[in-house]
Structure formats: C-alpha cells, structure tokens
C-alpha positions in Angstrom: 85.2 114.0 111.0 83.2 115.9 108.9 79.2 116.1 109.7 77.2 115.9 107.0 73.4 117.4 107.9 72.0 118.6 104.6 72.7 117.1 101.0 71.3 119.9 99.0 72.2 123.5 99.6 71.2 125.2 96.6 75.2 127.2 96.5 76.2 125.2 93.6 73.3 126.6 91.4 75.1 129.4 89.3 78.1 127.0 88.6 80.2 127.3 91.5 81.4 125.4 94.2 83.3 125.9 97.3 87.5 124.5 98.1 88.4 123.2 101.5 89.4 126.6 102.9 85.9 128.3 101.5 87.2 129.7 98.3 84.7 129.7 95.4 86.0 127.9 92.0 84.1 127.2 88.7 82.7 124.0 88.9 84.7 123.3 85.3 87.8 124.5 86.7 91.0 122.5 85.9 91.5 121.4 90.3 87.8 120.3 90.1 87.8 118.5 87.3 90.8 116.3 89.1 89.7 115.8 91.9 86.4 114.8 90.2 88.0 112.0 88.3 90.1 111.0 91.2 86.4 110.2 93.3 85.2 108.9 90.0 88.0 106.3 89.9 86.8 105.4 93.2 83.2 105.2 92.0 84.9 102.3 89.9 86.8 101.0 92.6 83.6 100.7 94.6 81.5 98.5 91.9 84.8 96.4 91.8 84.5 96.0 95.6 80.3 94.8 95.0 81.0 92.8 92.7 83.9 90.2 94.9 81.3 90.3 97.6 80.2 86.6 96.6 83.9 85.2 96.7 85.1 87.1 100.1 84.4 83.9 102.1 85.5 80.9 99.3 88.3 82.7 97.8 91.1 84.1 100.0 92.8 86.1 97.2 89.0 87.7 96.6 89.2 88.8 100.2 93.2 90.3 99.7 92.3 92.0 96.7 89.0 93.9 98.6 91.3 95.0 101.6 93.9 96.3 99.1 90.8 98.3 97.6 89.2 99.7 100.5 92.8 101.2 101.4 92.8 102.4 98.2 89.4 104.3 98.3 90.7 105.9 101.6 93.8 106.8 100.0 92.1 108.3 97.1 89.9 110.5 99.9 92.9 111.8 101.2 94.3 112.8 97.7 90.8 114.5 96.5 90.5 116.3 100.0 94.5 117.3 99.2 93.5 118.8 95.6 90.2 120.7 97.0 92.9 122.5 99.7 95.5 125.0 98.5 98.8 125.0 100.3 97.7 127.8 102.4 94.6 126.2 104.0 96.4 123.3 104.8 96.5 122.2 108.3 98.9 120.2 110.7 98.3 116.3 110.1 96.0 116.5 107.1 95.9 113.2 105.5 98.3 113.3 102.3 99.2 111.2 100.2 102.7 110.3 100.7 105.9 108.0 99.3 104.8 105.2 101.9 101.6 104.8 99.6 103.6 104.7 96.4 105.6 102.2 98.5 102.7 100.1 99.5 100.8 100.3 96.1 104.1 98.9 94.5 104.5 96.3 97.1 100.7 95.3 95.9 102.0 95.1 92.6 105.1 92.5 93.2 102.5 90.4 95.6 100.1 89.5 92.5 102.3 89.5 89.5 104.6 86.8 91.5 101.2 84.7 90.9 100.4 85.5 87.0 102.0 84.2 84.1 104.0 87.3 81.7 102.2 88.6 79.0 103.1 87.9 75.7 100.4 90.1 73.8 97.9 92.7 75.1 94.7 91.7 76.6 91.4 93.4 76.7 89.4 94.6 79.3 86.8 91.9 80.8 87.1 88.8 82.2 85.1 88.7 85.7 83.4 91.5 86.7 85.1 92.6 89.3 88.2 92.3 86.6 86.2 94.2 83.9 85.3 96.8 86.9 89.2 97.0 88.2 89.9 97.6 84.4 87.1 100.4 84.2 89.0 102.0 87.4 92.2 102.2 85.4 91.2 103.7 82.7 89.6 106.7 84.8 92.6 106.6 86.9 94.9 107.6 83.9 92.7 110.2 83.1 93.1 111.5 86.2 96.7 111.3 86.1 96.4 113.5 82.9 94.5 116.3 84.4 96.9 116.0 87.6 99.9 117.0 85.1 97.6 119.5 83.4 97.1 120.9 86.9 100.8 120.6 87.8 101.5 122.5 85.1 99.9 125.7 85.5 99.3 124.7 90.2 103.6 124.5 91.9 102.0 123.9 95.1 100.9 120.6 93.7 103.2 118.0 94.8 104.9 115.1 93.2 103.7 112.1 95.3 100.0 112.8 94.3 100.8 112.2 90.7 103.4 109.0 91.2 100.7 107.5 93.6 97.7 107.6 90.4 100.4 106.6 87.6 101.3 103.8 90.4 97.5 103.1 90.8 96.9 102.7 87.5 99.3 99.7 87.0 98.1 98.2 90.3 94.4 98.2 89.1 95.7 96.3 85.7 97.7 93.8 87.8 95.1 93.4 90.4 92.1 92.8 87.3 94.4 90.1 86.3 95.2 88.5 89.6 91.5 88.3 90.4 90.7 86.8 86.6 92.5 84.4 87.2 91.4 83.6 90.7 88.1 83.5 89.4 89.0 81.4 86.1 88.3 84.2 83.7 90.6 83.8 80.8 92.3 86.8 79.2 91.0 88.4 76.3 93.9 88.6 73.9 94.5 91.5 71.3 93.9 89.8 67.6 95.9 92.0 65.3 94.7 90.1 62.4 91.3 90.4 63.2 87.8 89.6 61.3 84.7 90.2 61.7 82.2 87.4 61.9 81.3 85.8 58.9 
C-alpha cells in the first residue's frame, strides 16, 4: 500500500509527471490523458455513489447497485495504475484488469436488465441523480475507451482486456442508471424526434 506523506511536491511544475516505474512523461501525453479519464470516470462513479447514500437502507436494489460501484472504482484503480506502468516495470501480482472483470461486469448487466422493460426509443440522460450521475460516468467512460484505442494504436504492450473492460463499463453504467431510475420512480426521458420548442 502506497504511503502518501506530502500532497504537493512542486515536480509537476514544468509540465511533467512521473509513470509507475519513475519515467518522466508530458503531462498531455496520450498514456496520461487515459489514464486521466479513466480516474475521471471514477470521479463520476463516486458522485453516483453520494448521491444513493439516502436509499442504502430503504431500497435494497440502492444498496446492490453501490457494491457493484465500489468494485468498480477499485477495478478502475487497478486499470489506471496498469496504464501509468509500462510492461517492463511491471511486477509479479500487480492488480490487472482481467477477463474475470469483463465476466463480472457483464454478469451485472444480465442481473438489472432482467428487471427493466426493453427500450423502444432512446432516452436522455437524467432521471434521479444518482441515474443522471451513472449517465455522466458513461459518457467519460467512452471517452476513455477512445483514447485507450488511440493508445493501443501507437502502445502493443497495451492489452486487450483493459479496453473490453471500459466498452463493457460503459453499457453497465447505462443499464445500471436505468435500473436505479426506476428503483427510485424516475421516469425515462424519451428522445422526441419531432420536437418543439415551447410556445
């Protein structure tokens, strides 16, 4: 476990910042800017999180949901701490992300769409906010996922699970903003094609 003594330490000043193994990157390099949105998504996943707190006790899919997230937020530790370490720095039983966590997030997914109704038009972000925050979370998730194929693209040593866990992630947060909408009575915005404004 890493000890944290001092928040400020002034090496970061001229643009730069350090990888696991010491290296020092651009802090507007391609690997940072991923691993930046994957701790953002987080960020989102967090606010999510505060705002179920009322409804952990009363509402037991409330409490579900927050234990799927705070496995999440570890998970998506592990896979920024994974992109700040190039292959060669690795070390025996780092904490990667693997096919077990696709496995699990998809097993998420079938647990709450077995409880919605299908969707015949496309909905909006909103609803509660922990919904509206879930949907925040997805967005930056597939932005993440785009900088992760950016990075794959020019980075071999990146690996395939990291990007199958976000693009998996990104439907779970959709699904799970839906199953806790609903929990919470929220109805779903739907898309109006035909749309006006109002008069």
């Amino acid at each position: 476990m890493p000890k944290l003594t001092r928040i400020y330490t002034r090496t970061g000043d001229q643009g730069m910042t350090g990888l696991v193994g010491g290296q020092r990157v651009k802090k507007n390099e391609l690997r940072i800017e991923c691993y930046g949105t994957v701790d953002e998504t987080s960020c989102a996943i967090g606010l999510a999180r505060s705002a179920l707190r009322p409804s952990l006790d009363s509402i037991a899919r409330a409490a579900r949901l927050d234990a799927w997230l705070a496995w999440t937020q570890d998970a998506l530790f592990n896979l920024g701490s994974d992109l700040a370490t190039l292959k060669k720095d690795r070390w025996e039983g780092m904490p990667l992300i693997t096919q077990s966590d696709i496995d699990a997030l998809e097993r998420a997914i079938d647990e709450a769409q077995k409880d919605l109704p299908a969707l015949d038009n496309f909905i909006h972000p909103g609803g509660s906010m922990p919904g509206g925050f879930l949907h925040l979370a997805r967005t930056i998730c597939r932005r993440a996922e785009r900088l992760l194929v950016s990075l794959r693209d020019v980075d071999e040593d990146i690996s395939a699970e990291p990007l199958r866990y976000v693009n998996r992630l990104s439907d779970a947060l959709f699904v799970w903003s839906r199953w806790i909408n609903a929990a919470l009575n929220e109805p779903e915005h739907l898309w109006n094609s035909a749309t006006a404004p109002p008069a």
